[in-house]
DRENDO-1510 file (C-alpha; in Angstrom, 1 decimal, always signed):
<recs>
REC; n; res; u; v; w
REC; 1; UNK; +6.5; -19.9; +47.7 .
REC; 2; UNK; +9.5; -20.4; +45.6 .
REC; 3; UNK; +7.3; -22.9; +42.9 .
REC; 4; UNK; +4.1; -20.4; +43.0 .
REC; 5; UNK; +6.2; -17.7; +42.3 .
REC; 6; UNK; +7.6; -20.0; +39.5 .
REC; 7; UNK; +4.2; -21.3; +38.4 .
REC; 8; UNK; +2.9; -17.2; +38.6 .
REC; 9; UNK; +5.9; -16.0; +36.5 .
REC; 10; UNK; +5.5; -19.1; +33.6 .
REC; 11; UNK; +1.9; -18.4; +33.5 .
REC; 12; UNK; +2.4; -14.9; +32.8 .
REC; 13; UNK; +5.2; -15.7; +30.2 .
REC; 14; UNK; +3.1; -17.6; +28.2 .
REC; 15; UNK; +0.3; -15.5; +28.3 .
REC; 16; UNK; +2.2; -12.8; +26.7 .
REC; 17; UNK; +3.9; -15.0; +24.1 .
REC; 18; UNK; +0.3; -16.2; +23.0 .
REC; 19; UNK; -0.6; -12.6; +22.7 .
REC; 20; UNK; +2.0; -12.0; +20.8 .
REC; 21; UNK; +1.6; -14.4; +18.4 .
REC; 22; UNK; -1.7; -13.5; +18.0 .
REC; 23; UNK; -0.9; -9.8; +17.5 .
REC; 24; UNK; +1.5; -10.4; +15.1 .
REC; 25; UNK; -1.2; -13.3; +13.1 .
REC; 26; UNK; -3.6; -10.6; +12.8 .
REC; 27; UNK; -1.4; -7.7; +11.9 .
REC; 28; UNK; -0.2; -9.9; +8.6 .
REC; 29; UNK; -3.7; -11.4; +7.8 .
REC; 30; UNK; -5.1; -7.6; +8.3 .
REC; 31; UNK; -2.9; -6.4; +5.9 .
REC; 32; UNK; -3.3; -9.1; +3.4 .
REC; 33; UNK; -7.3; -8.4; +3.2 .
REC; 34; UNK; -6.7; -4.9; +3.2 .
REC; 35; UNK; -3.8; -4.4; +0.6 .
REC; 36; UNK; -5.8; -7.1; -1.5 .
REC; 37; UNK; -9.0; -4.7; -1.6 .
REC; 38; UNK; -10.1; -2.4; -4.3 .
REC; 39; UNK; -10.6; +1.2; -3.9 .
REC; 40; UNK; -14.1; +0.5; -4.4 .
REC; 41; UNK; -14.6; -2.0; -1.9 .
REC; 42; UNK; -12.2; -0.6; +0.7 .
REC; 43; UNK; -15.2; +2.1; +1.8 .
REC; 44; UNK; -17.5; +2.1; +0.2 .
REC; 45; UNK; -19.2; +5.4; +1.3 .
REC; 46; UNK; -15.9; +7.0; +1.0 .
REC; 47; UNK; -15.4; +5.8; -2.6 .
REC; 48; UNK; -19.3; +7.2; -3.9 .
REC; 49; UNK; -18.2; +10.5; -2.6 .
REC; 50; UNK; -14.6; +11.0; -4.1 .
REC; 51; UNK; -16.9; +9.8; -7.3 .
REC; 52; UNK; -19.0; +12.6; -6.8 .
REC; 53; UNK; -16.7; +15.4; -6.0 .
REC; 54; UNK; -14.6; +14.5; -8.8 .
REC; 55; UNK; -17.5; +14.3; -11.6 .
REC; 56; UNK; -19.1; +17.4; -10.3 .
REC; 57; UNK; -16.4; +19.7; -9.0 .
REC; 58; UNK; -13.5; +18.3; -10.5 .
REC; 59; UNK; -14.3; +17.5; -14.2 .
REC; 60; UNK; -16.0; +21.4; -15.3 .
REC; 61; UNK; -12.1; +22.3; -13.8 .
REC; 62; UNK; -10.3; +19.9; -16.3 .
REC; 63; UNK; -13.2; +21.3; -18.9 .
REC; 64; UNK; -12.0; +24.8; -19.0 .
REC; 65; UNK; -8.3; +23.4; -18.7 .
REC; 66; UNK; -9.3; +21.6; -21.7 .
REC; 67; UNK; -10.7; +24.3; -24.0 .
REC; 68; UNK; -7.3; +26.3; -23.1 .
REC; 69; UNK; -4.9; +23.5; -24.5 .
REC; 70; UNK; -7.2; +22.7; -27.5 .
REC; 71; UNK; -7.2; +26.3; -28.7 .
REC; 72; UNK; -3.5; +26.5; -27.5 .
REC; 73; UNK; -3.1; +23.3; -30.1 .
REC; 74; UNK; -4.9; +25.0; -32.5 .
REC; 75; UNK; -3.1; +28.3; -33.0 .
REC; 76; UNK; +0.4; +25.7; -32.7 .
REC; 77; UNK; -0.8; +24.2; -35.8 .
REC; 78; UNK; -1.6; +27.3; -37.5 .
REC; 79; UNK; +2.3; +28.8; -36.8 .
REC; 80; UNK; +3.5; +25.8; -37.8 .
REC; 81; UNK; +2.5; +25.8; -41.2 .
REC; 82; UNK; +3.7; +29.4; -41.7 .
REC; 83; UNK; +0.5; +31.0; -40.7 .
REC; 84; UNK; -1.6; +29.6; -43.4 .
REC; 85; UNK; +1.1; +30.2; -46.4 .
REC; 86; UNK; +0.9; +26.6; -46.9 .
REC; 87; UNK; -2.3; +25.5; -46.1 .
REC; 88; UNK; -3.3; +21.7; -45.2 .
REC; 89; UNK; -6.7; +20.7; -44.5 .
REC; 90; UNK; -5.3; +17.6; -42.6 .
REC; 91; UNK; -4.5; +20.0; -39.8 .
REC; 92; UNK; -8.0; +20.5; -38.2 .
REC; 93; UNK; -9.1; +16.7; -39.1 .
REC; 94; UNK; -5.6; +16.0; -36.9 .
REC; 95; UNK; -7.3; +18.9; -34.2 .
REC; 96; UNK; -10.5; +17.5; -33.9 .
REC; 97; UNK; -9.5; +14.2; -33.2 .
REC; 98; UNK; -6.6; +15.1; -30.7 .
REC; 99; UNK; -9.9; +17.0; -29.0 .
REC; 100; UNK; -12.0; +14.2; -29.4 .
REC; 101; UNK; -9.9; +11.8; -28.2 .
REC; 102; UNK; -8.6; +14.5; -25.1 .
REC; 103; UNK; -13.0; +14.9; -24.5 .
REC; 104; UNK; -13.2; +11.0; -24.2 .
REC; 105; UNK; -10.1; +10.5; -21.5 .
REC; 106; UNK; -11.8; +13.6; -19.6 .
REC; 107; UNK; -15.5; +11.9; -19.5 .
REC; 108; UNK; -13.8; +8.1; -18.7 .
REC; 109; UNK; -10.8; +8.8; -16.6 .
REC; 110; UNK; -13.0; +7.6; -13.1 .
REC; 111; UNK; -13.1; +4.4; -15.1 .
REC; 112; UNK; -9.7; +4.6; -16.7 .
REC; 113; UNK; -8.7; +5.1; -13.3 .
REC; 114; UNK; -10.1; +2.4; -12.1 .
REC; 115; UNK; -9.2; -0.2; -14.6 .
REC; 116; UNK; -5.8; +0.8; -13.8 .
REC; 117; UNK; -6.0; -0.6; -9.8 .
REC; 118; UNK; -8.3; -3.4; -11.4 .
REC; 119; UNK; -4.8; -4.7; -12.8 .
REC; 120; UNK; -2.4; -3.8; -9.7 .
REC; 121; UNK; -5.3; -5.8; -7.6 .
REC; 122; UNK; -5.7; -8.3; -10.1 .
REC; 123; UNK; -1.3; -9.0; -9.3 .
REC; 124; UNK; -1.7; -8.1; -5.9 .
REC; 125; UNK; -5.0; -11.1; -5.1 .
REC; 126; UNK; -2.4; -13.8; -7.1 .
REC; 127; UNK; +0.4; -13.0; -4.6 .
REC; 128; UNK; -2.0; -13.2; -1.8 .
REC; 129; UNK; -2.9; -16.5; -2.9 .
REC; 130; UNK; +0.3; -17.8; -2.7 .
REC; 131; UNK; +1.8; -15.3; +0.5 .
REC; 132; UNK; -1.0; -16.0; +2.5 .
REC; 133; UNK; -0.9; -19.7; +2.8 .
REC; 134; UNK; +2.5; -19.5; +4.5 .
REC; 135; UNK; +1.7; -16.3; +7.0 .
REC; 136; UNK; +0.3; -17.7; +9.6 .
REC; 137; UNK; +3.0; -18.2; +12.4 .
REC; 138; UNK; +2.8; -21.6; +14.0 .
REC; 139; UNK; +2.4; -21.4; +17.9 .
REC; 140; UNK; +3.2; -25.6; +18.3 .
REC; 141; UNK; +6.1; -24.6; +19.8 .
REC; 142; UNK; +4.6; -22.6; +22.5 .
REC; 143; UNK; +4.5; -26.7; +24.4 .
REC; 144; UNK; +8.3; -26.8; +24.2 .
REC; 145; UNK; +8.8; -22.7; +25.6 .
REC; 146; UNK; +6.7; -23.8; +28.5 .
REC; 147; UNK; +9.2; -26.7; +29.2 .
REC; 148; UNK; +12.0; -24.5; +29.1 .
REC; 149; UNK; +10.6; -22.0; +31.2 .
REC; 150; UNK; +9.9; -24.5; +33.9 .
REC; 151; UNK; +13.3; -25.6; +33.9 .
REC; 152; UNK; +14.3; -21.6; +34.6 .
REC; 153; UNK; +15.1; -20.7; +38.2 .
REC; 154; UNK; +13.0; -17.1; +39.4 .
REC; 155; UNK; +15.8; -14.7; +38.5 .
REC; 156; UNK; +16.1; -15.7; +34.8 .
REC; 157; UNK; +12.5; -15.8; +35.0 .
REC; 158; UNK; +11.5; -12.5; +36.1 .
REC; 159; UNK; +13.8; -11.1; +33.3 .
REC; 160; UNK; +12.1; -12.8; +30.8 .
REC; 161; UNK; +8.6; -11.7; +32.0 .
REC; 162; UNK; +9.4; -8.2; +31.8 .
REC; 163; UNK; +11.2; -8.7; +28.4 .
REC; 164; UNK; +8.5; -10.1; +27.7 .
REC; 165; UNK; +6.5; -7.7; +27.9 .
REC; 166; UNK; +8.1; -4.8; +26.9 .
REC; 167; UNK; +8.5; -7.0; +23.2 .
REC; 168; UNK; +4.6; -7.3; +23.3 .
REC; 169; UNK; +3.8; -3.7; +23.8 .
REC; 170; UNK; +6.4; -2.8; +20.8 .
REC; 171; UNK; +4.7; -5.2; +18.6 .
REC; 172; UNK; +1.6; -4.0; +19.6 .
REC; 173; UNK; +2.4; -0.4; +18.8 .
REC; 174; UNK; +4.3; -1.6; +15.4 .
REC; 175; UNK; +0.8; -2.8; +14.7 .
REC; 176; UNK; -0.5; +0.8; +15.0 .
REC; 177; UNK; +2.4; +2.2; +12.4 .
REC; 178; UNK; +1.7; -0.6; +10.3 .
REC; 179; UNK; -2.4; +0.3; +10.0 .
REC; 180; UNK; -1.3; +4.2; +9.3 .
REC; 181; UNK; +0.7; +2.9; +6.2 .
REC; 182; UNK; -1.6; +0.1; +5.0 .
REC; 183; UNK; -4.5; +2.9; +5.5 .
REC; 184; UNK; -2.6; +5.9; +4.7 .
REC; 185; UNK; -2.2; +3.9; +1.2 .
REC; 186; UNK; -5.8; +3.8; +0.2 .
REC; 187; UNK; -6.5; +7.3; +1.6 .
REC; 188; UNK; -3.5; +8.2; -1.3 .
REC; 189; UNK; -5.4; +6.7; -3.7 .
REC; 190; UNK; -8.5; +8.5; -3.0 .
REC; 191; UNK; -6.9; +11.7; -3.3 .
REC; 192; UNK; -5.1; +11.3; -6.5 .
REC; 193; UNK; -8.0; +9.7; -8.0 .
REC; 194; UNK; -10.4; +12.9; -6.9 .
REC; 195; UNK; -8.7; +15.2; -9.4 .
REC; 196; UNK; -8.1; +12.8; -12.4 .
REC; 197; UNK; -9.6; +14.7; -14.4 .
REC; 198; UNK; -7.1; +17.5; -14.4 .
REC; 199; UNK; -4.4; +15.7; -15.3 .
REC; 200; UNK; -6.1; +14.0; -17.9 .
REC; 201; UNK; -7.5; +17.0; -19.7 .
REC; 202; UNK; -3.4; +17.7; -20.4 .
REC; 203; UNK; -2.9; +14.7; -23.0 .
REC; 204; UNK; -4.8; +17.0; -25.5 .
REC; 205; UNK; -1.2; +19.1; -25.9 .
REC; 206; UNK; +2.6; +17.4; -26.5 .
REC; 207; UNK; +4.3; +19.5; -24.2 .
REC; 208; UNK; +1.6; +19.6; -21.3 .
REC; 209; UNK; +1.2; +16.1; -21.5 .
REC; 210; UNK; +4.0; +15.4; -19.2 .
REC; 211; UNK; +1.7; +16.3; -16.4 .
REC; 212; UNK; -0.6; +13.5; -17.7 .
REC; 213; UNK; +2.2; +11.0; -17.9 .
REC; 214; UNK; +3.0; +11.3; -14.7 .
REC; 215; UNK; +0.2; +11.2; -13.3 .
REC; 216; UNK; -0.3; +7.8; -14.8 .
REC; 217; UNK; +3.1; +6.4; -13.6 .
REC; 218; UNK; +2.4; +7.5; -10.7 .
REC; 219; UNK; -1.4; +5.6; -10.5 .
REC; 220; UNK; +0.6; +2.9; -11.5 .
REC; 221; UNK; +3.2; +3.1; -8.5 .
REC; 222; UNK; +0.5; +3.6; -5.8 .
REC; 223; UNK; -1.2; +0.3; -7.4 .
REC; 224; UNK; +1.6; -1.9; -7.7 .
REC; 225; UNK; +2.8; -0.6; -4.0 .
REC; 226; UNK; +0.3; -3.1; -3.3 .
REC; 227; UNK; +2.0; -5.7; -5.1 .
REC; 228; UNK; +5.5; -4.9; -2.9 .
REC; 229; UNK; +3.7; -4.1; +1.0 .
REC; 230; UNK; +2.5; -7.9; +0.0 .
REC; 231; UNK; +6.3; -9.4; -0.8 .
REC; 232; UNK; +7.5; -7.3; +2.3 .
REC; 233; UNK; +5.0; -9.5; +4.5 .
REC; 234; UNK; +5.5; -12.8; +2.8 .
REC; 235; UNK; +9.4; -12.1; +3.7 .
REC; 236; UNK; +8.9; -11.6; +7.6 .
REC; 237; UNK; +6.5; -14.4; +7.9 .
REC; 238; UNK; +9.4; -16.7; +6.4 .
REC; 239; UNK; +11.5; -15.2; +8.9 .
REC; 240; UNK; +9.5; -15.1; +12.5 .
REC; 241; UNK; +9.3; -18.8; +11.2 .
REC; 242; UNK; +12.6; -19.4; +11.4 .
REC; 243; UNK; +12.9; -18.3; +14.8 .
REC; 244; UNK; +13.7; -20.9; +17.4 .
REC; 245; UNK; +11.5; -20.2; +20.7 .
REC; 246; UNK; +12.8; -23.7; +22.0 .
REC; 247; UNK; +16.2; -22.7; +22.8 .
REC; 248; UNK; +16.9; -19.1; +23.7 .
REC; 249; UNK; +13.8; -17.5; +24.3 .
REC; 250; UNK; +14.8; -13.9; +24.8 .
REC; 251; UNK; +16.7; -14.1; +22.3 .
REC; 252; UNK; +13.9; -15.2; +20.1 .
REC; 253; UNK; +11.6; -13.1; +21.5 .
REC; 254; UNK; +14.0; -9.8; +20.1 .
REC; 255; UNK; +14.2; -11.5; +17.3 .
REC; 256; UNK; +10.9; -11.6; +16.5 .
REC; 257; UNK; +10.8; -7.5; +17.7 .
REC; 258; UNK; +13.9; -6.9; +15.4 .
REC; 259; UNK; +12.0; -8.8; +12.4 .
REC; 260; UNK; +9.0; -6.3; +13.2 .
REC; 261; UNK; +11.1; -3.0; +13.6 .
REC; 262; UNK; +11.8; -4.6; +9.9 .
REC; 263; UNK; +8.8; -4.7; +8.3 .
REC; 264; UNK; +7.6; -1.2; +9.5 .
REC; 265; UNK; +10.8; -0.3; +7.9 .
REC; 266; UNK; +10.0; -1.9; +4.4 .
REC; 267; UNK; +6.8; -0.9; +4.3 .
REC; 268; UNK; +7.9; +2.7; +4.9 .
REC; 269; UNK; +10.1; +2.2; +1.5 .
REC; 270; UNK; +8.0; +0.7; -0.5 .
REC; 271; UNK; +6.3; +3.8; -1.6 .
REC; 272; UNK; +9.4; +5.1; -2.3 .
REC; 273; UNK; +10.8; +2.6; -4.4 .
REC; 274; UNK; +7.5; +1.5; -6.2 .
REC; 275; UNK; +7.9; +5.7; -7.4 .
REC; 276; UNK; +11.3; +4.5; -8.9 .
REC; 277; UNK; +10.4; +1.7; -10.8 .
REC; 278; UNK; +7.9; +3.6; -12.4 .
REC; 279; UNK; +10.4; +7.0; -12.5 .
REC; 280; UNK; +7.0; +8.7; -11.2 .
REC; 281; UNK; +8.0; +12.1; -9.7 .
</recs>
């Protein structure tokens, strides 16, 4: 009875740890694919209607916003040159091609927008190259865990089974945080790439151009938060690696938990911290 129970428990013990290392396999390759995906390509469908919305709601917004600051930027030049006392003709060339220029960032900002993630995803697919090869956590050591576990007596044994799965059901709910971030990401994108066009209809004007700058540093951030997500999982694939499942296998197998707890924890900050780097508020 003694052995069954024995064989029973190991089965079960191994069952889980494959699990687990198949949990935590897909979780990085998912978010690989995913962070390494353009807005366009993430959903599609989702994409063709924040196009739409923004183009035909949006942009007649950022037109009348427009029209304000370039008449605002007229009567500023005016008053600056004592109200006409001294009277330059440069003035309205310098007008009309401030307007022109704030018309053309109006009508293109979808595809400046754009071109802007085309570069973070351009950085973020040659880190993939290179992070990916090295994700995968090796499960040749499972052969070895099973040797240890057999040399176990049914006491230690029914400890680590339950350890064992309490660590799998953490992991597996980690997995769940870790989709809301990697998703909530893209879903950030789509809104702040909705209403480009008011921002952009701001660079017409010195002073209310601040609104447009940081805007942009703040595309810039959300792209390159790619770039970081990416280093954060390249990081806890090196170190689940290192753990030994040989020796002490609750240990390892809180290790590998602790290493998890850690990347939800990263990929909480990166946000944060790509904001910084670009000093978008």
């Amino acid at each position: 009875m003694t052995d069954w129970l024995k064989g029973f428990l190991v089965d079960g013990i191994m069952d889980l740890l494959s699990g687990m290392f198949a949990t935590v396999n897909d979780r990085v390759a998912d978010i690989t694919t995913q962070v390494g995906t353009s807005p366009s390509a993430f959903e599609p469908g989702v994409f063709s209607m924040i196009r739409t919305i923004s183009e035909t709601v949006v942009l007649p917004i950022a037109g009348l916003i427009l029209t304000f600051i370039a008449c605002y930027e007229l009567i500023q030049l005016i008053v600056a040159h004592n109200n006409l006392a001294n009277f330059e003709t440069w003035i309205f060339f310098k007008w009309i091609f401030k307007t022109a220029v704030a018309v053309y960032l109006i009508t293109n900002c979808f595809n400046i927008t754009m071109a802007i993630f085309d570069v973070a995803q351009h950085v973020i697919s040659n880190a993939g190259g290179i992070i990916g090869s090295s994700t995968a956590i090796d499960d040749s050591a499972l052969a070895s865990m099973r040797t240890t576990l057999e040399t176990m007596d049914l006491g230690p044994l029914i400890g680590v089974y339950f350890q064992s799965l309490i660590v799998q059901l953490t992991i597996r709910a980690l997995g769940v945080v870790i989709f809301v971030i990697v998703y909530g990401r893209m879903i950030e994108i789509y809104l702040m790439v909705s209403l480009a066009p008011i921002p952009f209809s701001t660079f017409g004007n010195r002073e209310q151009s601040q609104i447009g700058q940081n805007y942009f540093k703040s595309l810039l951030a959300v792209g390159f938060q790619g770039f970081l997500i990416m280093i954060c999982v390249g990081i806890y694939a090196v170190l689940v690696q290192s753990v030994a499942f040989s020796g002490d296998i609750v240990g390892s197998l809180w290790g590998v938990m602790g290493y998890t707890v850690l990347l939800v924890f990263t990929l909480f900050k990166t946000g944060s911290l790509s904001k910084s780097i670009f000093c978008a508020h």
